[in-house]
C-alpha positions as CSV (number, residue, x, y, z in Angstrom):
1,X,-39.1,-19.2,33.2
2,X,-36.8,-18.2,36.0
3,X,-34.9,-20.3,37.5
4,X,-35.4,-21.3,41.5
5,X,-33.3,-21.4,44.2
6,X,-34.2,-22.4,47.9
7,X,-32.4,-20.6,50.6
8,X,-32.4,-22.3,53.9
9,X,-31.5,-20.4,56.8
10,X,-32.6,-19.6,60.3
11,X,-32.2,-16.1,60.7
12,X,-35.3,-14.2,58.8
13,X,-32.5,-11.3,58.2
14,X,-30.6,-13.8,56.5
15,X,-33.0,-15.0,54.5
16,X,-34.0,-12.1,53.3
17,X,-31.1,-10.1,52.4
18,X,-30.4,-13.1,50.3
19,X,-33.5,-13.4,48.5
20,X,-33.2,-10.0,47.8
21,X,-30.0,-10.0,46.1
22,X,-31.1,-13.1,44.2
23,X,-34.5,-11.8,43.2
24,X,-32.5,-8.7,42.0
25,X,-30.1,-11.5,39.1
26,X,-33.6,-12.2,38.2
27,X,-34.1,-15.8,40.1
28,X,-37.3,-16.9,41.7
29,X,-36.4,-17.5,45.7
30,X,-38.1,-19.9,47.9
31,X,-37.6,-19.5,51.6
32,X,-36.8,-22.0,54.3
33,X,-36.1,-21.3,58.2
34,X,-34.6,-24.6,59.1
35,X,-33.1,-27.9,58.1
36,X,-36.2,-30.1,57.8
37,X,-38.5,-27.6,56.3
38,X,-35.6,-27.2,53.8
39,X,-35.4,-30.9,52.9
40,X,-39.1,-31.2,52.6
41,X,-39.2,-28.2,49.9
42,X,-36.3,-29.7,48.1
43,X,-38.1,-32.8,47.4
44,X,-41.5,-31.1,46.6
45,X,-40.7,-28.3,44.6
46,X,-37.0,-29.7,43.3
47,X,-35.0,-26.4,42.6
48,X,-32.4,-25.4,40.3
49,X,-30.3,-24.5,43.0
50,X,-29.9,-24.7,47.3
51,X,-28.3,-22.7,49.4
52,X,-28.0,-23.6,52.9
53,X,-27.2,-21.9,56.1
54,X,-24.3,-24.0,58.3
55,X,-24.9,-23.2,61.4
56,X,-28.5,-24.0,62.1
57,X,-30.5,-25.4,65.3
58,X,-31.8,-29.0,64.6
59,X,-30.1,-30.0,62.0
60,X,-26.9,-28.3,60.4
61,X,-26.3,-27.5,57.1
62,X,-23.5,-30.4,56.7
63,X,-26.8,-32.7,57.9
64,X,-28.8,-31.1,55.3
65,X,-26.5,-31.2,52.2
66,X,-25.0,-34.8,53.1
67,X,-28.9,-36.1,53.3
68,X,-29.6,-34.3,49.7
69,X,-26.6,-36.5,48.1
70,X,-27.9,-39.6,49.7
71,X,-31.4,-38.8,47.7
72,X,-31.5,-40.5,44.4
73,X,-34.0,-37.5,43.6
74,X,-31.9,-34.7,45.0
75,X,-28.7,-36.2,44.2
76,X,-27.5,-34.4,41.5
77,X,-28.5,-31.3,42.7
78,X,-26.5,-28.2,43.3
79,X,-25.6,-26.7,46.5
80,X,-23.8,-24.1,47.6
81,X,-23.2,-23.3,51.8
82,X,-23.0,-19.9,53.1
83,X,-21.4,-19.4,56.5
84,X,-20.0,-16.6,58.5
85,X,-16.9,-19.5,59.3
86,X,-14.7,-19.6,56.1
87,X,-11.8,-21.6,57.8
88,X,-9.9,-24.7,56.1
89,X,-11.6,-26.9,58.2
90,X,-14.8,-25.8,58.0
91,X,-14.4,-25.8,53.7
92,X,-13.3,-29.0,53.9
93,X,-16.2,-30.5,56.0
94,X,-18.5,-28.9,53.6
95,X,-16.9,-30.5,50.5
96,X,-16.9,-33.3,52.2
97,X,-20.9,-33.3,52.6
98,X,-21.0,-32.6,49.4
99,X,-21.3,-29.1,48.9
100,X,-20.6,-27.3,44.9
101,X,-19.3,-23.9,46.7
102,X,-18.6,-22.6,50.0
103,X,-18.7,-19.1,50.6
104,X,-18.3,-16.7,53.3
105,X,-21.0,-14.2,55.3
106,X,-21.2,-11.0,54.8
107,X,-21.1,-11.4,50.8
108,X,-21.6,-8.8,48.2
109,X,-24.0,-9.3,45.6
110,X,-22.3,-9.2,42.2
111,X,-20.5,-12.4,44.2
112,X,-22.9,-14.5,45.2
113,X,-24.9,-13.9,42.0
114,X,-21.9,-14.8,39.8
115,X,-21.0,-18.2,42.1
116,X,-25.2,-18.8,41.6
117,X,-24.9,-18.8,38.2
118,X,-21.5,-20.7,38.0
119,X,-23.1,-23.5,39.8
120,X,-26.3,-23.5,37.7
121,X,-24.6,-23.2,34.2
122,X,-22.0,-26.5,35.4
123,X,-25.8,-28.5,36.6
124,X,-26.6,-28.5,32.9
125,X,-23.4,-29.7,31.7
126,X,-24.5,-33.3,30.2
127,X,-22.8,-36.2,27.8
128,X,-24.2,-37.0,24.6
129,X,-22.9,-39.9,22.6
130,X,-21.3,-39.2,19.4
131,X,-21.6,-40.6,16.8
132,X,-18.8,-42.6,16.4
133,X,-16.4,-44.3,18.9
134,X,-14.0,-41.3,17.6
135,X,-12.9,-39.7,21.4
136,X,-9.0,-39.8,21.9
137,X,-8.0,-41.6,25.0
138,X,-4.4,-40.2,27.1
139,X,-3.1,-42.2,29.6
140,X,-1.4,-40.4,32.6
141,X,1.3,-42.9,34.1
142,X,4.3,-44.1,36.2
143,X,5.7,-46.3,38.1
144,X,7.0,-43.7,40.7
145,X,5.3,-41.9,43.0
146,X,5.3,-38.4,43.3
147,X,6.3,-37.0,39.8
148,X,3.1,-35.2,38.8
149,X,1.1,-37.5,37.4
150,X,-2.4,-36.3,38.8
151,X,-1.5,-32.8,38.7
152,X,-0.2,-33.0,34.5
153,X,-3.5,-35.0,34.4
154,X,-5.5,-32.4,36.3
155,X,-4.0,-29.5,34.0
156,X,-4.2,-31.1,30.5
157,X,-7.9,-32.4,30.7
158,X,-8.9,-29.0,31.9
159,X,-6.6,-26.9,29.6
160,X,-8.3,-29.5,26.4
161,X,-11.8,-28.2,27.7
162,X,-10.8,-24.6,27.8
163,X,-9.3,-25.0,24.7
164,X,-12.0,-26.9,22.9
165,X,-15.3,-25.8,24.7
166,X,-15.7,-28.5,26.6
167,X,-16.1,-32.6,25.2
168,X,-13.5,-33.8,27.6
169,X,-14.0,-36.4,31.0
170,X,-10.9,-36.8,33.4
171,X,-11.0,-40.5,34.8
172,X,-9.5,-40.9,38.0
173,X,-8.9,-44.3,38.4
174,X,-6.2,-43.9,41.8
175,X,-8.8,-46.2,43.7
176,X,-6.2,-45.3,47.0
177,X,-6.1,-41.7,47.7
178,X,-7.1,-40.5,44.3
179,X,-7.7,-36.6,44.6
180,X,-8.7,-35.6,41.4
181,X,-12.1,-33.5,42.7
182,X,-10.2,-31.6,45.6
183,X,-7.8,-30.7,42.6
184,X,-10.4,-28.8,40.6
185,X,-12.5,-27.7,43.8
186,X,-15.8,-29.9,43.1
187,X,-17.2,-32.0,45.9
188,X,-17.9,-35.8,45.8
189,X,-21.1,-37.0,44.9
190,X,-20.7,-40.3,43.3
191,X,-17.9,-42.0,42.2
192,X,-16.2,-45.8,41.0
193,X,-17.6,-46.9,43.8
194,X,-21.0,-46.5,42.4
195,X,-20.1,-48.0,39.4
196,X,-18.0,-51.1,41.1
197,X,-21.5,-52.2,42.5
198,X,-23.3,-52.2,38.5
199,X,-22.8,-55.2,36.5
200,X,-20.5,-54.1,33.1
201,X,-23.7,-53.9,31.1
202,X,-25.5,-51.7,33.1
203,X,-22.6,-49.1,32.7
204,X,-24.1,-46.6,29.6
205,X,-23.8,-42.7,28.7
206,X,-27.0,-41.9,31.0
207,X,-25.3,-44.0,33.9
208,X,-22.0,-41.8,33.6
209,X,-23.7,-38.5,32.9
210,X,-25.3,-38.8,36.7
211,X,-22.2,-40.2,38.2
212,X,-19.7,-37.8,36.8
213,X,-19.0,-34.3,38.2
214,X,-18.9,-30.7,36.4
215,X,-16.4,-28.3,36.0
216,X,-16.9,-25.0,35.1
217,X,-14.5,-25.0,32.0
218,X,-16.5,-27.8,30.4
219,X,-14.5,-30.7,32.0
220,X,-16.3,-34.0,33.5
221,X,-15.0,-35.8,36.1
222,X,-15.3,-39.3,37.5
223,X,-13.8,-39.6,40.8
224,X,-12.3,-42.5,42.7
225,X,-14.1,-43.5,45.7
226,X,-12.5,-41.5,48.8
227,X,-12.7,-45.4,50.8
228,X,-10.2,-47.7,49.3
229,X,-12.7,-50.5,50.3
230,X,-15.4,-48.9,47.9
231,X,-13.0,-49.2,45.2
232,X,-12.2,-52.6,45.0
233,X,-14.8,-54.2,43.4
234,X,-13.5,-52.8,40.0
235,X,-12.1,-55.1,37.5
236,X,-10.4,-54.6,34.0
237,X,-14.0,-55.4,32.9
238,X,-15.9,-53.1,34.3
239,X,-13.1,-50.3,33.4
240,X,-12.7,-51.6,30.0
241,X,-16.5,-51.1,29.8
242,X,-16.0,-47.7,31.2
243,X,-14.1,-46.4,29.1
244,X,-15.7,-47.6,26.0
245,X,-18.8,-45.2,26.7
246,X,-16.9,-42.5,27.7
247,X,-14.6,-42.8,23.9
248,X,-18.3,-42.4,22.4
249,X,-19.3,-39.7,24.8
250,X,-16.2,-37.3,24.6
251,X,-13.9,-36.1,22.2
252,X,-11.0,-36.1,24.8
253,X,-10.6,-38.8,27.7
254,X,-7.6,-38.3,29.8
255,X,-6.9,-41.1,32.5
256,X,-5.1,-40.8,35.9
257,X,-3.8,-44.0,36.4
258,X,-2.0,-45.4,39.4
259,X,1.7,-46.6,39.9
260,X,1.2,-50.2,39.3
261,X,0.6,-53.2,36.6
262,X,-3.2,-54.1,38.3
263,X,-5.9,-55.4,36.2
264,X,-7.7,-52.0,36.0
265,X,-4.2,-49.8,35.3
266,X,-3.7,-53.0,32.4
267,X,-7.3,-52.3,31.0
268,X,-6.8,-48.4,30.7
269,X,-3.4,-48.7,29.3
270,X,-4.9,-50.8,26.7
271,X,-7.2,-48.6,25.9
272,X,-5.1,-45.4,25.6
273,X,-4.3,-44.0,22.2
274,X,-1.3,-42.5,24.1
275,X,0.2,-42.9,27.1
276,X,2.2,-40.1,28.9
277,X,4.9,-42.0,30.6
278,X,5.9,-39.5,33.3
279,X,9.6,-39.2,34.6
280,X,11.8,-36.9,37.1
281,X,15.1,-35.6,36.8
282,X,16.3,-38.6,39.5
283,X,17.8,-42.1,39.8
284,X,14.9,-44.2,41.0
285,X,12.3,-42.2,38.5
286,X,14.5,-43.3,35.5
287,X,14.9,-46.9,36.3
288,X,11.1,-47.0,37.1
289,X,10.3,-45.5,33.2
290,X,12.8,-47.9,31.7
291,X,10.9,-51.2,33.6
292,X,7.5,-49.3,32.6
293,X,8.6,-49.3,29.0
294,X,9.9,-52.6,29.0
295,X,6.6,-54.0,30.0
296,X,4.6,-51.9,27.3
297,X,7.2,-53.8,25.0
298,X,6.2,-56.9,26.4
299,X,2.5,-56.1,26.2
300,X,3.0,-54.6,22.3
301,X,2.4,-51.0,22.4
302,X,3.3,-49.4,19.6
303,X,6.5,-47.0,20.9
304,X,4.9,-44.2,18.8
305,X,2.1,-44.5,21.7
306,X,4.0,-44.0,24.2
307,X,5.4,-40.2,24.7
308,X,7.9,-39.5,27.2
309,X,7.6,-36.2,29.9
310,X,9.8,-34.7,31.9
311,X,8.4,-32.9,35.0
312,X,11.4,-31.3,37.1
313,X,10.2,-32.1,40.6
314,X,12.7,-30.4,42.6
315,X,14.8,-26.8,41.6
316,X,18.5,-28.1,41.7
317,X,20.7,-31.5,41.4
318,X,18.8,-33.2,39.1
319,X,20.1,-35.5,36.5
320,X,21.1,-34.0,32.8
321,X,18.6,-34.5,29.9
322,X,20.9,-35.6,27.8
323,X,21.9,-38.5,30.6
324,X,18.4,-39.4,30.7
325,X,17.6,-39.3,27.3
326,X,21.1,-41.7,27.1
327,X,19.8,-44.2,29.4
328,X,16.0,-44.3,28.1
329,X,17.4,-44.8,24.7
330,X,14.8,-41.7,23.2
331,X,14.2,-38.8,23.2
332,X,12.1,-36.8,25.8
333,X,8.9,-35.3,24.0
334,X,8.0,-33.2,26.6
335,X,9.7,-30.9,29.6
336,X,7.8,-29.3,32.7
337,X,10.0,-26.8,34.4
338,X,10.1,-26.8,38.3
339,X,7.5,-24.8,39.5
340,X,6.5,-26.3,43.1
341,X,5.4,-23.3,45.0
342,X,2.8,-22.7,41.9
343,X,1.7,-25.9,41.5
344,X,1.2,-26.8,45.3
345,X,-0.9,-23.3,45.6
346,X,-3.2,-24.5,42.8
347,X,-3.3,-27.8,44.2
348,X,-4.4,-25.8,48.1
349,X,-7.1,-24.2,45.7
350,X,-8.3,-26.1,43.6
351,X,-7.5,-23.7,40.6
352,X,-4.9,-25.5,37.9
353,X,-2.7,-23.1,36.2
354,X,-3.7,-24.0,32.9
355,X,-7.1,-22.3,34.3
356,X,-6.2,-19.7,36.7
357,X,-3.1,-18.5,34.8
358,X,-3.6,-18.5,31.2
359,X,-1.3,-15.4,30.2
360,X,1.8,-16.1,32.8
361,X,4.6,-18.0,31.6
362,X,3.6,-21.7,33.3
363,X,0.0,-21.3,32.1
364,X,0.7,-20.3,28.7
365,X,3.6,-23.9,28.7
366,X,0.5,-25.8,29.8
367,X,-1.8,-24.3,27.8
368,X,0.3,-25.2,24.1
369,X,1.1,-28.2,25.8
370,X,-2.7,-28.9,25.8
371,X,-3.0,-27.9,22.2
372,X,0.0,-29.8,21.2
373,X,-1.7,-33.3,22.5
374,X,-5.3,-32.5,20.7
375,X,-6.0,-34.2,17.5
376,X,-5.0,-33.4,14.3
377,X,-8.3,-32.2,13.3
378,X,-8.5,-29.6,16.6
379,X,-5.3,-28.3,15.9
380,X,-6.4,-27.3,12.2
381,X,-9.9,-25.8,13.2
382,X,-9.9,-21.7,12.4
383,X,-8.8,-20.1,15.4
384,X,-10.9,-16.8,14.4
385,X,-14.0,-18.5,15.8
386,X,-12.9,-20.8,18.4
387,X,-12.8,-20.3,21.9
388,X,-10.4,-17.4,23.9
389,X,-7.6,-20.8,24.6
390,X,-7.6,-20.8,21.0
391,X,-6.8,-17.5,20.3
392,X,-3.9,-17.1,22.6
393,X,-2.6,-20.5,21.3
394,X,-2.8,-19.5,17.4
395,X,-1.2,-15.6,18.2
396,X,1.6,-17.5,19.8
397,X,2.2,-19.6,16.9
398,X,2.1,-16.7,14.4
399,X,4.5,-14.7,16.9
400,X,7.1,-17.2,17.4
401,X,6.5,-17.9,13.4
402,X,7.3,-14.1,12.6
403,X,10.3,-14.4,14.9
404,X,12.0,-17.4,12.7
405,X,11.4,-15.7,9.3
């Protein structure tokens, strides 16, 4: 059966040069010429897919999409906007409605049936609980601001789905100004804050699987609410809880976590199998990872669960490893390079390089990276029939092995 999509626009042309390039991917296209009309079709007919019109008479587009996301029925889904206004400010106020894509007028139609079918292949994307409460969990943390910690977490959760086909959920839980959906382009829809207002024992795999968001790579995402306020409710309880499901859900559950000891912060930290303690070439970032790992003394961590990372923040001055390593009293496990200008343009995007740059020197760093954090038993599955991250990882290893020998 095809697949529908309802196009609401108020310009007949419109309408029907897309249904014609639609109808041409093989889709079945319902038509709407304004706002309302649009809403009412959406909750009679319930498509597989909307695309709305911004700038319509009535009511808007942004009107339209934000009133789908505040349907329990329509909620989940989605929607892409189509505009002839592609500025930054008019992206963002679509993302924030709630939009899955935003794309520009006049559009070719390879594009806009490619993004169609993007956005309906990540709808599908669901959790299934496995069998066992096997999923690893990786903590992303510090106690100093602005050393990478969302972006490392962005990039390894996303380059453990390309690598593995998927099985992996990215927690955000930086309940003030956590950005974690910007990062990888997807729009809000729900979030903690949803959560915060369920009791702990309401919290189960089908509760996540309509909460969370979808990436195309395979990668889930549950978001921090963009109002602090929203957030607050949550307790180590409920993220305790949380993250219990998600372990039986996903093979891979990486954690954003914020720059402070909080109950919630204390409850993921116990739950991590390992926790990537991040740290910058500087003063204040090394004294802030020696107080962090005297606390996870305190608290009993094992110091095998705790790896240390590197991420060169800034291009000169920084302090020697060697220094750092001195004053830690270990070894670093891991080293970043500087690469600002790369890392802020994927940021602007929404496009990690783990993703966007597989083959160039910081994706392919990310990438092994990735692979170097999965488990045991991922690392020994036969590349031949795994996914394309796979490949690329395991003809590295055989390159750099022929180089030793």
């Amino acid at each position: 059966m095809a697949q529908r999509i309802l196009v609401v626009d108020d310009s007949m042309m419109n309408l029907k040069t897309i249904e014609l390039a639609l109808v041409s991917g093989g889709f079945e296209v319902i038509l709407a010429p304004d706002g309302r009309e649009g809403l009412r079709l959406a909750e009679s007919i319930r498509p597989d897919l909307i695309i709305l019109d911004v700038e319509m008479p009535g009511m808007d587009g942004y009107e339209v999409c934000r009133r789908i996301r505040r349907s329990s029925a329509l909620a989940t889904l989605p929607v892409m906007m189509l505009t002839a206004n592609t500025s930054l400010h008019e992206k963002i106020q679509g993302l924030e409605a709630g939009a899955d894509d935003y794309m520009g007028k006049p559009f070719e139609t390879e594009e806009l049936l490619a993004r169609a079918r993007a956005l309906l292949r990540r709808s599908v994307i669901s959790i299934q609980p496995q069998e066992q409460s096997s999923g690893k969990v990786i903590a992303f943390f510090s106690l100093r601001g602005g050393v990478g910690v969302s972006t490392l977490a962005v990039n390894l959760s996303a380059g453990l789905a390309q690598l593995w086909n998927g099985g992996v959920a990215l927690v955000d839980m930086v309940f003030t100004g956590g950005h974690s959906g910007l990062m990888l382009n997807l729009p809000l829809r729900y979030s903690w804050g949803d959560l915060a207002t369920k009791n702990s024992e309401e919290i189960d795999a089908d509760t996540l699987d309509h909460m969370m968001l979808s990436h195309a790579c395979g990668l889930r995402v549950l978001p921090s609410a963009p109002r602090p306020e929203d957030n607050e409710p949550i307790n180590g309880e409920l993220v305790s809880r949380v993250l219990k499901v998600l372990r039986s859900c996903y093979n891979y559950v990486v954690l954003d976590i914020p720059h402070s000891f909080s109950e919630p912060s204390l409850a993921a930290l116990d739950a991590a199998d390992e926790i990537i303690l991040l740290i910058a070439p500087e003063i204040g970032s090394v004294v802030a990872a020696t107080c962090a790992m005297d606390v996870f003394a305190q608290l009993g961590y094992d110091p095998e669960k705790i790896k240390l990372l590197i991420n060169v923040t800034f291009e000169r001055g920084g302090l020697p490893r060697k220094d750092i390593e001195k004053a830690l009293g270990r070894s670093l496990d891991t080293a970043i390079p500087f690469a600002h200008d790369l890392f802020v343009s994927a940021l602007n995007r929404g496009a990690p390089p783990v993703l966007e740059m597989p083959t160039k020197p910081l994706g392919i760093l990310l990438e092994d990276w990735a692979f170097y954090l999965s488990t045991e038993a991922d690392r020994h599955r036969p590349a031949a029939t795994g996914s394309p991250a796979h490949k690329r990882v395991h003809q590295r290893q055989l390159q750099r092995q022929g180089a030793k020998a």
